[in-house]
N, CA, C and O atoms as a GROMACS GRO file, in nm:
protein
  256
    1UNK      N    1  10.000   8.715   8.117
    1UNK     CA    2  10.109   8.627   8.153
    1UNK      C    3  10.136   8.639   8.302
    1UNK      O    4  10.131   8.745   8.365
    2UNK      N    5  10.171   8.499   8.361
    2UNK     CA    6  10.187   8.537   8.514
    2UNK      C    7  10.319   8.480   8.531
    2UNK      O    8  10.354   8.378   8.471
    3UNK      N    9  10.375   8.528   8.592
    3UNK     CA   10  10.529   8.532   8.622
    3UNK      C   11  10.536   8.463   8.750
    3UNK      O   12  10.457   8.500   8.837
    4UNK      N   13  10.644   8.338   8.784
    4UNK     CA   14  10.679   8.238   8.849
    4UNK      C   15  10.672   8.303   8.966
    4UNK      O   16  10.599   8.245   9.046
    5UNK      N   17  10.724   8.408   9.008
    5UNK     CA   18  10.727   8.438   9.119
    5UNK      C   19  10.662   8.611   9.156
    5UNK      O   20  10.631   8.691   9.068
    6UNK      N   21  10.655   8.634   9.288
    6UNK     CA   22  10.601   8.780   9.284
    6UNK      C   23  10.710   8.836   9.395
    6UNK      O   24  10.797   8.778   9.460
    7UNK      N   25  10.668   8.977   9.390
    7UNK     CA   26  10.746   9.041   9.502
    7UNK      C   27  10.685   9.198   9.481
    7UNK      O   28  10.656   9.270   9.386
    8UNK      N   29  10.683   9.205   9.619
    8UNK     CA   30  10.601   9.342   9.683
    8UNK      C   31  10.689   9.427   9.666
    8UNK      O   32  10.808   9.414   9.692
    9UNK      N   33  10.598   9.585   9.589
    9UNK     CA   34  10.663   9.655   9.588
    9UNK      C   35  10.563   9.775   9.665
    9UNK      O   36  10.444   9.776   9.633
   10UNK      N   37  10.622   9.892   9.784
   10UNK     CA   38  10.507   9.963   9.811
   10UNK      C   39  10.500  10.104   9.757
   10UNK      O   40  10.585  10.125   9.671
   11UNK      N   41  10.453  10.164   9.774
   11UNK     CA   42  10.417  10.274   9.710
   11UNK      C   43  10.381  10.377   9.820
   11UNK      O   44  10.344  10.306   9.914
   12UNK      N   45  10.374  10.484   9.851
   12UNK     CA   46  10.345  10.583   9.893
   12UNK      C   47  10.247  10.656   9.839
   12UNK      O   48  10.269  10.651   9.718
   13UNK      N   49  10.164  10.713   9.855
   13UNK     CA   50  10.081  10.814   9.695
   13UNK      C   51   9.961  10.898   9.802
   13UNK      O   52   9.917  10.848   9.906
   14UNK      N   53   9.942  10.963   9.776
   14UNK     CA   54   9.806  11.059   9.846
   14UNK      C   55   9.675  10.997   9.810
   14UNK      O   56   9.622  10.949   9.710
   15UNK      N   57   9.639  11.025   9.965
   15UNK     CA   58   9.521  10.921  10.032
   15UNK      C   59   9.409  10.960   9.936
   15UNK      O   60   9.306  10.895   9.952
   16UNK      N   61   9.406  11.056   9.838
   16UNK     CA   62   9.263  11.115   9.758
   16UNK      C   63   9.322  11.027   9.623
   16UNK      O   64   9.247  10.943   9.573
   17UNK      N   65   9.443  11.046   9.571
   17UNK     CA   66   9.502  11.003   9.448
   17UNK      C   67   9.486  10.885   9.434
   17UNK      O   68   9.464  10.837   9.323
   18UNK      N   69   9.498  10.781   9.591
   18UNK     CA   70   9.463  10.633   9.585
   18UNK      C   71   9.323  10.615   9.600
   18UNK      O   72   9.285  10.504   9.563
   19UNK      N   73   9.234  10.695   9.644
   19UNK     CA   74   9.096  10.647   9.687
   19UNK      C   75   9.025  10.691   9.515
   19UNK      O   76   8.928  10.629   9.470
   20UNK      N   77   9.090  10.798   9.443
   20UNK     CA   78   9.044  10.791   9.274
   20UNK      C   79   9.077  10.658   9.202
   20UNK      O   80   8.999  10.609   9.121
   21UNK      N   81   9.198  10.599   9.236
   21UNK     CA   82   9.258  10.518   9.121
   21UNK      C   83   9.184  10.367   9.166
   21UNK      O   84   9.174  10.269   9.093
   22UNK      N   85   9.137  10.379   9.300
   22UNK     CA   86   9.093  10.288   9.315
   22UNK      C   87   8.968  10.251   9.307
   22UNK      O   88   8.936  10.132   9.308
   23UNK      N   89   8.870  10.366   9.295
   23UNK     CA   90   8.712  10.365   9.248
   23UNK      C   91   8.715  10.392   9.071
   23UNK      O   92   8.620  10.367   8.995
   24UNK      N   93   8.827  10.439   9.037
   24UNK     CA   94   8.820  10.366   8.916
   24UNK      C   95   8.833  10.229   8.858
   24UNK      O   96   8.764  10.155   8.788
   25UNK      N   97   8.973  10.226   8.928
   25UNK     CA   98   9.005  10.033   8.898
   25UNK      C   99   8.847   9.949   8.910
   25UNK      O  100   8.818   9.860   8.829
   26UNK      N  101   8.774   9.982   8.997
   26UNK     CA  102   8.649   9.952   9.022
   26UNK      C  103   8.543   9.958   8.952
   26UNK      O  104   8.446   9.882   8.958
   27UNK      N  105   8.563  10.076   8.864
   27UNK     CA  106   8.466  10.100   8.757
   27UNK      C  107   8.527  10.019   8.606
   27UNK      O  108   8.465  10.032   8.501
   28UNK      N  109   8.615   9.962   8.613
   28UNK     CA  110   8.683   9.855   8.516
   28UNK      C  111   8.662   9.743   8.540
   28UNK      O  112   8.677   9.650   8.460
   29UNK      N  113   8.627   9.734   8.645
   29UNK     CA  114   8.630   9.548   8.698
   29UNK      C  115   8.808   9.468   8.736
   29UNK      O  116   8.844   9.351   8.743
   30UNK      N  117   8.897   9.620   8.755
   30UNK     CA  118   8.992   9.568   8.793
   30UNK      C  119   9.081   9.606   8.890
   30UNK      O  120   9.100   9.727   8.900
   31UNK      N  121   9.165   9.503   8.994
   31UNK     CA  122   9.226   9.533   9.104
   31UNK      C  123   9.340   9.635   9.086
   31UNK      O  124   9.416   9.620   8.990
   32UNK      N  125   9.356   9.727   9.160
   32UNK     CA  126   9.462   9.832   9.175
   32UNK      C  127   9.588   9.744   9.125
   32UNK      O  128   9.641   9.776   9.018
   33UNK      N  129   9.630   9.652   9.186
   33UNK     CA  130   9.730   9.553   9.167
   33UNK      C  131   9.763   9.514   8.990
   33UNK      O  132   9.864   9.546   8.928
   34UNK      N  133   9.644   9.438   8.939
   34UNK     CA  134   9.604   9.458   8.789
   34UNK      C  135   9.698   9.560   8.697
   34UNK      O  136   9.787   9.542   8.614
   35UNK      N  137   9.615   9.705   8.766
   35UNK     CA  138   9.648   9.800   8.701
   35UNK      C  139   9.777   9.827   8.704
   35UNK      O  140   9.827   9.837   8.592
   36UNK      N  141   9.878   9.848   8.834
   36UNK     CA  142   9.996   9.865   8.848
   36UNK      C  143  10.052   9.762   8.752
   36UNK      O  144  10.153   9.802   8.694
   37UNK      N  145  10.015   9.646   8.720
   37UNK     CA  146  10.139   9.547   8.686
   37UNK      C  147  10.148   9.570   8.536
   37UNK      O  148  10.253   9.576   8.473
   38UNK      N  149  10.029   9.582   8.487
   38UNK     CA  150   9.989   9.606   8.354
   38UNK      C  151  10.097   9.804   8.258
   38UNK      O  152  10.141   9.840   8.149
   39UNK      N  153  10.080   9.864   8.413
   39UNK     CA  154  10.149   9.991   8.374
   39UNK      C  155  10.276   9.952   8.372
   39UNK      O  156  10.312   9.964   8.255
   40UNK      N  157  10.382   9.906   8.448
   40UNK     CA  158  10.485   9.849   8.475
   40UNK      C  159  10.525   9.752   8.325
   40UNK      O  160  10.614   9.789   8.248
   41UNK      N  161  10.461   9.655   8.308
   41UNK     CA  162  10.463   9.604   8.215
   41UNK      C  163  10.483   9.720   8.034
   41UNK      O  164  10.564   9.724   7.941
   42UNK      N  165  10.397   9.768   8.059
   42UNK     CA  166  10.393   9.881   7.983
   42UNK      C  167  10.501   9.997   7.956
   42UNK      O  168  10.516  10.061   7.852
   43UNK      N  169  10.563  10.007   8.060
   43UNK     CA  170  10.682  10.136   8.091
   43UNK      C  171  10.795  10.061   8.036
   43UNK      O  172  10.866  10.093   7.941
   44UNK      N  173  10.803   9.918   8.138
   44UNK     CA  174  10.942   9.788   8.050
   44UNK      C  175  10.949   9.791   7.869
   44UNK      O  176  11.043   9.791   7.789
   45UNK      N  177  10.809   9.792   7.856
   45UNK     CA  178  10.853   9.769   7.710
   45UNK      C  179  10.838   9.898   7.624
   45UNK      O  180  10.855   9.863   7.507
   46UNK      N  181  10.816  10.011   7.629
   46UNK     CA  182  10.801  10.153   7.609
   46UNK      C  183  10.979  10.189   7.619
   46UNK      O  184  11.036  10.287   7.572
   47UNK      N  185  11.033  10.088   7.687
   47UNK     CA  186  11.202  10.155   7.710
   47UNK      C  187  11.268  10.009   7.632
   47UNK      O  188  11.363  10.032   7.558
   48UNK      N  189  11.243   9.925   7.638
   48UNK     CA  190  11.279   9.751   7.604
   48UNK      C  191  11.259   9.751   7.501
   48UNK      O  192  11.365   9.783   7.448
   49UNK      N  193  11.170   9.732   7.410
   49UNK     CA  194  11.083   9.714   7.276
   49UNK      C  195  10.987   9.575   7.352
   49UNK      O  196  10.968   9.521   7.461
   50UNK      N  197  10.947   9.565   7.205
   50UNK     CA  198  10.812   9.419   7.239
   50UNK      C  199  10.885   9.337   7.224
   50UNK      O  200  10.823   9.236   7.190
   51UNK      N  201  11.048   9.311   7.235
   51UNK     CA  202  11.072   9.155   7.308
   51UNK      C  203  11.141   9.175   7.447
   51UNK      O  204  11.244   9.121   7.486
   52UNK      N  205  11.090   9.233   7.489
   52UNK     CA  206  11.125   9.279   7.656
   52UNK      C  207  11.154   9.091   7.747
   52UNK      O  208  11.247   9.031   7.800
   53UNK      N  209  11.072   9.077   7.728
   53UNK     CA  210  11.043   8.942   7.823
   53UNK      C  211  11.120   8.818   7.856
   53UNK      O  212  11.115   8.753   7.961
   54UNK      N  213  11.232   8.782   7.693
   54UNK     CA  214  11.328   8.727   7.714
   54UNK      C  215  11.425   8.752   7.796
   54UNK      O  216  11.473   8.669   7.873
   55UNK      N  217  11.481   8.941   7.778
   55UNK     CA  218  11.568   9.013   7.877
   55UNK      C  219  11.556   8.962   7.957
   55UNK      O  220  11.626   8.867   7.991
   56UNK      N  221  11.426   9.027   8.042
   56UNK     CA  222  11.368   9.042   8.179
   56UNK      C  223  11.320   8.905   8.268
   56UNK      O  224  11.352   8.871   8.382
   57UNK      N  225  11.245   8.851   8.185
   57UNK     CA  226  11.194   8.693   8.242
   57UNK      C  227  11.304   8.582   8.211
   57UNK      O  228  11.344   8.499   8.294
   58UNK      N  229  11.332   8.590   8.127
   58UNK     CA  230  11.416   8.439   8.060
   58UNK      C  231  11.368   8.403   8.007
   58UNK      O  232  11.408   8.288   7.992
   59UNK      N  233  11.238   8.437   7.916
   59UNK     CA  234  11.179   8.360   7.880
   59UNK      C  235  11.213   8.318   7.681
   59UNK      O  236  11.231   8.392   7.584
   60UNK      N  237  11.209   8.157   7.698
   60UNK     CA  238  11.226   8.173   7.543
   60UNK      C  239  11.115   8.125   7.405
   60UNK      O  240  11.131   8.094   7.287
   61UNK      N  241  10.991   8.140   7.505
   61UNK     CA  242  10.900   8.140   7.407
   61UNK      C  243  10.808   8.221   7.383
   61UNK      O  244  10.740   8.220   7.485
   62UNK      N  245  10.766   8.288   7.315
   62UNK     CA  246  10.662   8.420   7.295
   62UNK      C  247  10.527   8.389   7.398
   62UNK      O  248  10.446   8.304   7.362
   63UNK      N  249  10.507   8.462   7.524
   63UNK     CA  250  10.400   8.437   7.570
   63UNK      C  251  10.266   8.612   7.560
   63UNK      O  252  10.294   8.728   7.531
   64UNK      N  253  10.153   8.561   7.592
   64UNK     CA  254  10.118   8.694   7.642
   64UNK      C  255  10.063   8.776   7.729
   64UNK      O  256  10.068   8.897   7.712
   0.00000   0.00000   0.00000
């Protein structure tokens, strides 16, 4: 699901911790970015339940 709008968030993290997460993301076929949104996504609804999205987005139709 892609969400109407974006907004940067930065991160700080050690230059070895990012150069792992990112030759992994790599070994997935997916962007660091990907991964963050997908964890994020993951943490929201780990505390939300699985209808997080109405809360959070507005949204009022089941997307995925």
């Amino acid at each position: 699901m892609l969400e109407q709008r974006t907004a940067r968030l930065t991160v700080l993290i050690d230059p070895k911790k990012k150069a792992t997460f990112e030759r992994l993301c790599r070994e997935e076929d997916l962007t660091p970015s990907q991964v963050v949104r997908q964890m994020i996504r993951d943490f929201i609804e780990e505390r939300l339940g699985p209808d997080w999205r109405e809360e959070v987005l507005g949204d009022t139709a089941e997307r995925g």
